[in-house]
C-alpha positions as CSV (number, residue, x, y, z in Angstrom):
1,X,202.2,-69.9,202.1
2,X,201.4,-73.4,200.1
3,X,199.4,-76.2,200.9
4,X,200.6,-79.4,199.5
5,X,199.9,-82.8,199.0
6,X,202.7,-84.9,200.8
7,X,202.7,-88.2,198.6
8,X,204.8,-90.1,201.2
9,X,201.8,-90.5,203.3
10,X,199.1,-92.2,200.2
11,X,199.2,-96.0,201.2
12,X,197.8,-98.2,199.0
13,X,196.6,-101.6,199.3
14,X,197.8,-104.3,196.8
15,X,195.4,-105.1,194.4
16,X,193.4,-102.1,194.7
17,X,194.0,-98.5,193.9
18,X,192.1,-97.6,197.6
19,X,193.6,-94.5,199.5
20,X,194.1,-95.3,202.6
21,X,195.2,-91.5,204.0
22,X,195.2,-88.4,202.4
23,X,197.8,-85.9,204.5
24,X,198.0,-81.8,203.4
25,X,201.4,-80.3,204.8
26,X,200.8,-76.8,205.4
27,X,204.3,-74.7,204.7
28,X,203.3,-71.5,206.7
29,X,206.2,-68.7,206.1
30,X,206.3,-66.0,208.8
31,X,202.8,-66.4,209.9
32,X,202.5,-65.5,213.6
33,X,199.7,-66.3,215.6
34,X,198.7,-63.2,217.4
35,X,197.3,-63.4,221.3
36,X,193.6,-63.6,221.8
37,X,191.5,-60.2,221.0
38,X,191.1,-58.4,224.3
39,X,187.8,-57.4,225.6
40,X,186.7,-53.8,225.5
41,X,183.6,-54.3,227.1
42,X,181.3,-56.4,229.1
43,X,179.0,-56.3,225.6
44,X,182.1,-58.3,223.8
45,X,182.5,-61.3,226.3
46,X,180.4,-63.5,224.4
47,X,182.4,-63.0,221.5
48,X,185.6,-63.7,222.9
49,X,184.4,-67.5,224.4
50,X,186.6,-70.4,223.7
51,X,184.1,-72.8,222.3
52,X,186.0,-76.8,222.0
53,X,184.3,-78.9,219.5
54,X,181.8,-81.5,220.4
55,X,182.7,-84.1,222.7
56,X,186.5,-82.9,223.4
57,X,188.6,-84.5,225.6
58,X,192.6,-85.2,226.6
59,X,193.4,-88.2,225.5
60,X,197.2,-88.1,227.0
61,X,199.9,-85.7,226.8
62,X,199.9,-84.2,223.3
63,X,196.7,-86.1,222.1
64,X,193.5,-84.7,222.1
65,X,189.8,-86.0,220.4
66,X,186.5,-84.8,219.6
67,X,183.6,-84.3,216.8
68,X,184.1,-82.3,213.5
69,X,185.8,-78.9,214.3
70,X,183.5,-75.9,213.0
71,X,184.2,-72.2,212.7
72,X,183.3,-71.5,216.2
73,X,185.3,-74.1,217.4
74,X,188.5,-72.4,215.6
75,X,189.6,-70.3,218.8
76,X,190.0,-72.7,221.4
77,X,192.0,-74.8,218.8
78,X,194.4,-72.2,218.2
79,X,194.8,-72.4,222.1
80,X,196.3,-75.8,222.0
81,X,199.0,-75.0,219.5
82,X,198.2,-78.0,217.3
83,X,201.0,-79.5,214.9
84,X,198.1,-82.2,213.2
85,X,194.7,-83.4,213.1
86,X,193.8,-87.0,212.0
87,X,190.2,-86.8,210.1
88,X,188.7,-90.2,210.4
89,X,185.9,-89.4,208.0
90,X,186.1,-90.0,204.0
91,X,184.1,-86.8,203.3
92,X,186.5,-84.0,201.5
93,X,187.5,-81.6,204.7
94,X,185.4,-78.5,204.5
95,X,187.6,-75.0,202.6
96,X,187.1,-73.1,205.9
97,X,188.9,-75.7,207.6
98,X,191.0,-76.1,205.3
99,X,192.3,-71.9,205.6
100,X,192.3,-72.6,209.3
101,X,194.8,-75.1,208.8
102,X,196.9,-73.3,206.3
103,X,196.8,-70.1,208.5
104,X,197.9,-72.3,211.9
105,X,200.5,-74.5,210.2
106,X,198.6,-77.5,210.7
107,X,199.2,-80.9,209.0
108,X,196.2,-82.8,208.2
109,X,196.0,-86.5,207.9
110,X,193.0,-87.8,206.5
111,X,191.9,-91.4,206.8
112,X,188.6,-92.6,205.3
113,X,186.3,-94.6,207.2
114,X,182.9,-95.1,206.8
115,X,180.1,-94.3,209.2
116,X,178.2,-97.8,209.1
117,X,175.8,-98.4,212.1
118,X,175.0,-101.9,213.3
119,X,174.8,-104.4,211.7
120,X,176.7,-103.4,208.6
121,X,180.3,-102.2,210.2
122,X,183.3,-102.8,208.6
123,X,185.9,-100.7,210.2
124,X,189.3,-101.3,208.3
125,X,192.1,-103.2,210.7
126,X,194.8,-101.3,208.3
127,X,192.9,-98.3,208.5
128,X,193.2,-97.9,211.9
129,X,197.2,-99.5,212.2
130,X,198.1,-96.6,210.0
131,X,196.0,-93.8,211.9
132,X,197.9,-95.2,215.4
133,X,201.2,-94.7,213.4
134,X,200.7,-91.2,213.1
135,X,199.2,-90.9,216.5
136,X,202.5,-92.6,218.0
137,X,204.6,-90.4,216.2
138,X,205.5,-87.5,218.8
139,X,206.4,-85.5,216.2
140,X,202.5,-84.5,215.0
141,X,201.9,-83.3,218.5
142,X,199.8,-81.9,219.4
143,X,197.4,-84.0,217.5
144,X,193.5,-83.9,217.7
145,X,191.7,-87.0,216.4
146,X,188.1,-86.7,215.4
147,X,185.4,-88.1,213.2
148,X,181.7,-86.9,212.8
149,X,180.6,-87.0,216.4
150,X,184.0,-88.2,218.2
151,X,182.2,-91.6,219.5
152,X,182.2,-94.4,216.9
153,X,185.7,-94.2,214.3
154,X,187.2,-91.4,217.3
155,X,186.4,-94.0,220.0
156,X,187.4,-97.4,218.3
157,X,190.9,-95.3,217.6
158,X,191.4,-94.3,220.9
159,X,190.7,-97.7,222.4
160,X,193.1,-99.5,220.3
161,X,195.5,-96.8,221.5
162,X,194.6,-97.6,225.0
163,X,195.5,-101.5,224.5
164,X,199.0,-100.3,223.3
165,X,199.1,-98.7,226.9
166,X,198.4,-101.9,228.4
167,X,194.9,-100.9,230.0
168,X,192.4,-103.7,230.6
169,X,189.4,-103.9,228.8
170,X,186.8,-103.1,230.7
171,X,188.5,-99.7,231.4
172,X,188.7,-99.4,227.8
173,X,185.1,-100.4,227.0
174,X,184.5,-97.7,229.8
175,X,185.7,-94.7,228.2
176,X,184.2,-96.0,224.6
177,X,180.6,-96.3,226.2
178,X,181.5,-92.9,228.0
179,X,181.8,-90.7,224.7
180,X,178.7,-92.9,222.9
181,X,176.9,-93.3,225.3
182,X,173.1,-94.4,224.1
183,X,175.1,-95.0,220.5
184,X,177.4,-97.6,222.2
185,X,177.8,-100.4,219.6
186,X,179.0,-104.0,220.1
187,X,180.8,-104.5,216.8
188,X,183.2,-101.3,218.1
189,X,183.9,-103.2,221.4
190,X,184.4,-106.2,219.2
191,X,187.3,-104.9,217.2
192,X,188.9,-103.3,219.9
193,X,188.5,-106.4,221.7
194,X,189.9,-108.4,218.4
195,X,192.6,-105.6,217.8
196,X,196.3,-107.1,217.4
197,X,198.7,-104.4,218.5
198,X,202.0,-106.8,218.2
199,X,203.0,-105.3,215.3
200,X,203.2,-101.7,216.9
201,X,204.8,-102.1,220.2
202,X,208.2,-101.7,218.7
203,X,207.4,-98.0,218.4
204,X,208.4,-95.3,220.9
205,X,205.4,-94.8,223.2
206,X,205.8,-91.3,224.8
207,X,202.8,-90.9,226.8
208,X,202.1,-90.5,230.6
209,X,200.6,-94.3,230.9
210,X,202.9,-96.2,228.6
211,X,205.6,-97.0,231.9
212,X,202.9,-98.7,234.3
């Protein structure tokens, strides 16, 4: 088993050496993911709880969101047989994360985007284009997105993913403010509201809202 660096995923923008995504291609040989522990007693039950991140959520068939996975979280992942996870956060992933994705045969694309709060955001158009590439491409699903909390970078993501779909946007606003609730922010709504999605709808769109 090897994890590897998959250079046909590093974009880079001209006239700056910026990485724009990161991706780790887990090659897992023979590994076989064994069922869920069974309980031997009523004393174990705690133990054997399925525990999904913070914030999770279906997002459509195959596409799933939420806040920063952590070890307790790993169970209830393994349950939903991911094939990626798109990191939205420039931080280095964490090494236990890491060995849960080497272990599961999950592919990690990682694209760096600050967490500014109001009134200094700068969420990066490309950034995002890029990140709905690999959400569009059926062949990473299952795919979890997340960021820190799954509300800000997770939500503005999602949302541009809705317009693809064609929903209006006050239903889109609706589920953004849903997930942030108190930490709703205008310049999100904004961009999603400014987002061009031309250039993507020549791509297959495989989900269960993209024939209404």
């Amino acid at each position: 088993m090897k994890v590897e660096l998959n250079p046909n995923h590093h974009h880079q923008d001209q006239g700056t050496k910026t990485e724009m995504c990161r991706t780790i291609e887990v090659v897992a040989g023979g590994v076989v993911l064994s069922p869920a522990k069974q309980v031997s007693g009523a004393e174990d039950c705690a133990d054997d709880l399925f525990i999904p991140p913070l914030n999770f959520s279906m997002v459509d068939n195959g596409i799933f969101r939420s806040g920063f996975p952590e070890s307790a979280n790993f169970s209830f992942l393994q349950t939903l047989g991911l094939r990626s996870i798109i990191c939205l956060c420039p931080e280095p992933y964490p090494e236990a994360n890491v060995e849960f994705l080497k272990s599961n045969g999950i592919k990690l694309f990682q694209f760096g985007i600050e967490g500014y709060k109001e009134p200094f955001v700068n969420i990066p158009e490309d950034t995002i284009r890029e990140a709905l590439k690999v959400v569009l491409d059926v062949r990473n699903h299952p795919v979890l997105i997340h960021c820190k909390r799954g509300k800000h970078r997770t939500g503005c993501l999602v949302g541009c993913l809705r317009k693809l779909q064609r929903w209006c946007l006050t239903s889109v606003f609706d589920e953004y403010q849903r997930f942030a609730a108190a930490k709703a922010r205008v310049a999100d709504q904004r961009f999603m509201e400014m987002f061009d999605v031309s250039s993507l709808k020549h791509l297959p769109m495989p989900f269960s809202c993209s024939k209404r």
